[in-house]
C-alpha positions as CSV (number, residue, x, y, z in Angstrom):
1,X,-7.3,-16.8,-13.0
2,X,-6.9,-13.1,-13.3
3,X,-9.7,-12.5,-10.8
4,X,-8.6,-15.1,-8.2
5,X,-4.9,-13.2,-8.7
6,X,-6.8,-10.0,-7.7
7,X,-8.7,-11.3,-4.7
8,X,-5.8,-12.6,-3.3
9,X,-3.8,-9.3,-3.8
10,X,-6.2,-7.5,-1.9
11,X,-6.3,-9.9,0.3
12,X,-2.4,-9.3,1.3
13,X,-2.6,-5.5,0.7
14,X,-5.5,-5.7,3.0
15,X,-3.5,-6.5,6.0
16,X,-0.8,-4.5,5.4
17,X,-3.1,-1.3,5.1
18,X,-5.0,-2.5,8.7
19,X,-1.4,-2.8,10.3
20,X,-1.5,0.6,9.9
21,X,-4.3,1.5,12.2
22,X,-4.4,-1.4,14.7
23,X,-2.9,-4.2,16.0
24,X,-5.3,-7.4,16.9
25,X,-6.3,-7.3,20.8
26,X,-3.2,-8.4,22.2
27,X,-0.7,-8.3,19.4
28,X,2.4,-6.7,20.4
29,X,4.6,-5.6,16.9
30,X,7.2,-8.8,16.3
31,X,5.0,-11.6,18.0
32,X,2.5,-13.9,16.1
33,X,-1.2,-13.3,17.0
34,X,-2.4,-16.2,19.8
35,X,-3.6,-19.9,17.9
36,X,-7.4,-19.6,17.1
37,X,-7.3,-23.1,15.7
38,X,-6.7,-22.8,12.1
39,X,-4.2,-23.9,10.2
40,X,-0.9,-22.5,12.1
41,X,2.4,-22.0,10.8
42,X,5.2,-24.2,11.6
43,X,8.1,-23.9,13.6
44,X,10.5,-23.6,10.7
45,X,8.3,-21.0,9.4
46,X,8.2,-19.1,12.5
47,X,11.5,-19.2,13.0
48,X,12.2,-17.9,9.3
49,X,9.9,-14.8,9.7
50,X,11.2,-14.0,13.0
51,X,14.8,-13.8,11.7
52,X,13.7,-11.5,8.4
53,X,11.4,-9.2,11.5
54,X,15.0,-8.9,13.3
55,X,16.9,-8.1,10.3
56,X,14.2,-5.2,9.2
57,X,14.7,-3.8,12.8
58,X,18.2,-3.7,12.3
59,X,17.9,-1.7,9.5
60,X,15.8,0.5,11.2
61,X,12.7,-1.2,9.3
62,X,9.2,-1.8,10.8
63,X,8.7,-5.5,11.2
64,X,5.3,-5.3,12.4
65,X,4.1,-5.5,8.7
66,X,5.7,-9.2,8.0
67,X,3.6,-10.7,11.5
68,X,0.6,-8.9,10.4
69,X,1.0,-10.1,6.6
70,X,1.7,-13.5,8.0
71,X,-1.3,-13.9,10.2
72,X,-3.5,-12.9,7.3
73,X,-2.2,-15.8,5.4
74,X,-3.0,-17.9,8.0
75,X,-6.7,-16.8,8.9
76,X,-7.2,-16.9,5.2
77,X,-5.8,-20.7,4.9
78,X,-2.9,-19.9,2.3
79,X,-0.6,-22.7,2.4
80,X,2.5,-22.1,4.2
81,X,4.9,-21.6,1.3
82,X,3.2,-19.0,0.0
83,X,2.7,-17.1,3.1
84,X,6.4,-17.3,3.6
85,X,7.3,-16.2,-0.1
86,X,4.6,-13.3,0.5
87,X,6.2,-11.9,3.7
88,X,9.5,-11.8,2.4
89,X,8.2,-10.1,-0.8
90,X,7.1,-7.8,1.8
91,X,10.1,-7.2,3.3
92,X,11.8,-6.3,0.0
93,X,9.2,-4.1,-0.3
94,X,9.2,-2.4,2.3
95,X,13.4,-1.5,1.7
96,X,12.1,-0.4,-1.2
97,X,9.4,1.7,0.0
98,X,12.0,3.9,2.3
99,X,14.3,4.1,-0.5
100,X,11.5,6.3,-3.0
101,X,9.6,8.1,0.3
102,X,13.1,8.9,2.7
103,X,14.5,7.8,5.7
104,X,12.0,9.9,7.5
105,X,8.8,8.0,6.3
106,X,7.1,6.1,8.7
107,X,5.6,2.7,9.1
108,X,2.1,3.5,8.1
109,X,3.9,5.4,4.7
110,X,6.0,2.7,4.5
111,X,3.5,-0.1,4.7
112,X,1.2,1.4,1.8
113,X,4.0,2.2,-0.4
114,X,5.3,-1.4,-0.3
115,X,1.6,-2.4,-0.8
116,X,1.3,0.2,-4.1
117,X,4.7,-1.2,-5.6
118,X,3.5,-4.9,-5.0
119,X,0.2,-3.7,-7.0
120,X,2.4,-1.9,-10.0
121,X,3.8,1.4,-8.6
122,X,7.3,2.2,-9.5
123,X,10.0,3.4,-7.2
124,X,9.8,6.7,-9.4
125,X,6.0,7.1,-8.7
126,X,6.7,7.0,-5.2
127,X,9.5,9.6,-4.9
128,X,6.9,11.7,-7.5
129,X,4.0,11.8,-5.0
130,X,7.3,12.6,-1.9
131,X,8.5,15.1,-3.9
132,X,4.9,16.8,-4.9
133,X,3.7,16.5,-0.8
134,X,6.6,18.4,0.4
135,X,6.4,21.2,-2.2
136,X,2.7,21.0,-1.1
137,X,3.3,20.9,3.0
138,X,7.2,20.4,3.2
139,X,7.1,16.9,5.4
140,X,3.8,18.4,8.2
141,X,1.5,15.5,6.6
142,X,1.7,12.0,5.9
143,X,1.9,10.7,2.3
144,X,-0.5,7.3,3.8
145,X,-4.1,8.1,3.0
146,X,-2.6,9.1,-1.2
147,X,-0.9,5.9,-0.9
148,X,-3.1,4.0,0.3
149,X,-5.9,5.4,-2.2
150,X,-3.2,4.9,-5.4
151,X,-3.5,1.0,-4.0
152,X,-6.5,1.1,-4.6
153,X,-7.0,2.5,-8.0
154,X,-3.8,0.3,-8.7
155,X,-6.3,-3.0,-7.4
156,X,-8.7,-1.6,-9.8
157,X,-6.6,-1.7,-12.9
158,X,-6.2,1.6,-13.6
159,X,-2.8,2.0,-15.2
160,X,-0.6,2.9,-13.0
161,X,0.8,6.3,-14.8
162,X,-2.7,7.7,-14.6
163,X,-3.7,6.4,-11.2
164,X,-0.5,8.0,-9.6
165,X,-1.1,11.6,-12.0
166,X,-4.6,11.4,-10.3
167,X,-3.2,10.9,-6.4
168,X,-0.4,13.5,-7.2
169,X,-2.7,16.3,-8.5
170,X,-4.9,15.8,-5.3
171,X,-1.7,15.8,-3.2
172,X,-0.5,19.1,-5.0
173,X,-3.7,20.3,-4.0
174,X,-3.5,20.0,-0.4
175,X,-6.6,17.7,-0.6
176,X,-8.0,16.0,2.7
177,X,-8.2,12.5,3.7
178,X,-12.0,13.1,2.8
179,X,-11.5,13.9,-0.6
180,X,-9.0,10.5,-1.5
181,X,-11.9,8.9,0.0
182,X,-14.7,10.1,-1.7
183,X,-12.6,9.9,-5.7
184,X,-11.8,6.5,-4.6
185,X,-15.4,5.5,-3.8
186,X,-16.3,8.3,-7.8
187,X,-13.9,5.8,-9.4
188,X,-14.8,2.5,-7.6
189,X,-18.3,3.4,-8.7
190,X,-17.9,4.5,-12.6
191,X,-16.2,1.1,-13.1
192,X,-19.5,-1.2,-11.5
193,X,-21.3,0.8,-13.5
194,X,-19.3,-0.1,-16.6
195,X,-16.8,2.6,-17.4
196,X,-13.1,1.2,-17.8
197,X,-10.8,2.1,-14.9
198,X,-8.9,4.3,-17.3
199,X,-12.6,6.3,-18.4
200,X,-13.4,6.6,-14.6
201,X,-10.4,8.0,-13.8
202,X,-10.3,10.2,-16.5
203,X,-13.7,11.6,-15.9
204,X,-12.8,12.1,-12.2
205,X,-9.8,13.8,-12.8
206,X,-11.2,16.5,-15.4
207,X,-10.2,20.1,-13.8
208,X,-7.5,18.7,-12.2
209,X,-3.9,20.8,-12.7
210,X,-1.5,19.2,-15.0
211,X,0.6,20.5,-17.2
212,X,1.3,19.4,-21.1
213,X,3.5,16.8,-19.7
214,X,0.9,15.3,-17.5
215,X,2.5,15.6,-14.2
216,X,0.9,18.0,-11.9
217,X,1.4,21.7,-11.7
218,X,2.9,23.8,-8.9
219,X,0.1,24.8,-6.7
């Protein structure tokens, strides 16, 4: 059960992290991707996600998220209940998301940190990893590559105050998208070969600046 709960978490996160680098071939954000002859939503359902996509716009929300989210559900065959009660988890999220990273986030920020607090991040963990990026580089990079590489530790199970010390020391540090990249793929690969998430990420984050507290230490 715990395994089919994972593959199905990744599966959602999964599409909200792609709606961050490309639409499907002629997707336009707030319109459904054309019928490819699977199961299709209804009308009702539709109608439902439309009106939640026009209330995150008014808000000044990206809605682009819920159709993507949505048409994942479908090309995976979810049923349609759970596809709606996914998107509007989403949608929650994604208020959410703005309310720990600031008004100024955008929609690739705000996608991956709905998709980190879906996966066990806390509002706090969020506003940690803001607060460390613009000591770092006040607000002249995007918080989307950490967040998207705390996800993944989070899918993992690494606990979730150790996954976000290890993102936030390599945030502190200026790090490039290379190097969230490559300690993802260190951790991904201590735990095949047997290590528990929390011993891969421990042995990957050795040398890293923290303080006795473990939170990170001014660069």
């Amino acid at each position: 059960m715990r395994i089919a709960r994972l593959t199905f978490t990744l599966l959602l996160g999964s599409a909200c992290v792609r709606s961050m680098h490309a639409q499907r071939p002629g997707m336009v954000p707030g319109a459904f991707p054309p019928a490819d002859g699977r199961t299709q939503l209804s009308t009702a359902a539709r109608q439902a996600i439309t009106r939640l996509g026009d209330s995150l716009r008014a808000v000044r929300l990206p809605d682009a998220p819920l159709y993507s989210k949505a048409a994942e559900g479908v090309l995976k065959g979810a049923d349609e209940t759970r596809i709606l009660a996914a998107v509007r988890t989403l949608a929650r999220e994604l208020g959410e998301a703005r309310a720990s990273l600031g008004a100024n986030a955008d929609e690739a920020e705000l996608t991956a940190g709905a998709s980190a607090l879906h996966v066990g991040a806390t509002a706090a963990m969020l506003a940690q990893l803001r607060d460390t990026q613009r000591s770092a580089d006040g607000d002249n990079r995007s918080l989307a590559v950490p967040l998207v590489a705390l996800v993944d530790l989070l899918a993992r199970r690494v606990p979730a105050p150790m996954a976000t010390a290890a993102i936030d020391s390599l945030v502190a540090q200026r790090a490039p998208a290379e190097d969230f990249a490559a300690f993802r793929a260190a951790v991904k690969d201590d735990i095949l070969a047997g290590r528990t998430p929390e011993a891969a990420v421990r042995a990957r984050t050795l040398g890293l600046p923290h303080n006795s507290e473990g939170r990170v230490r001014a660069p």
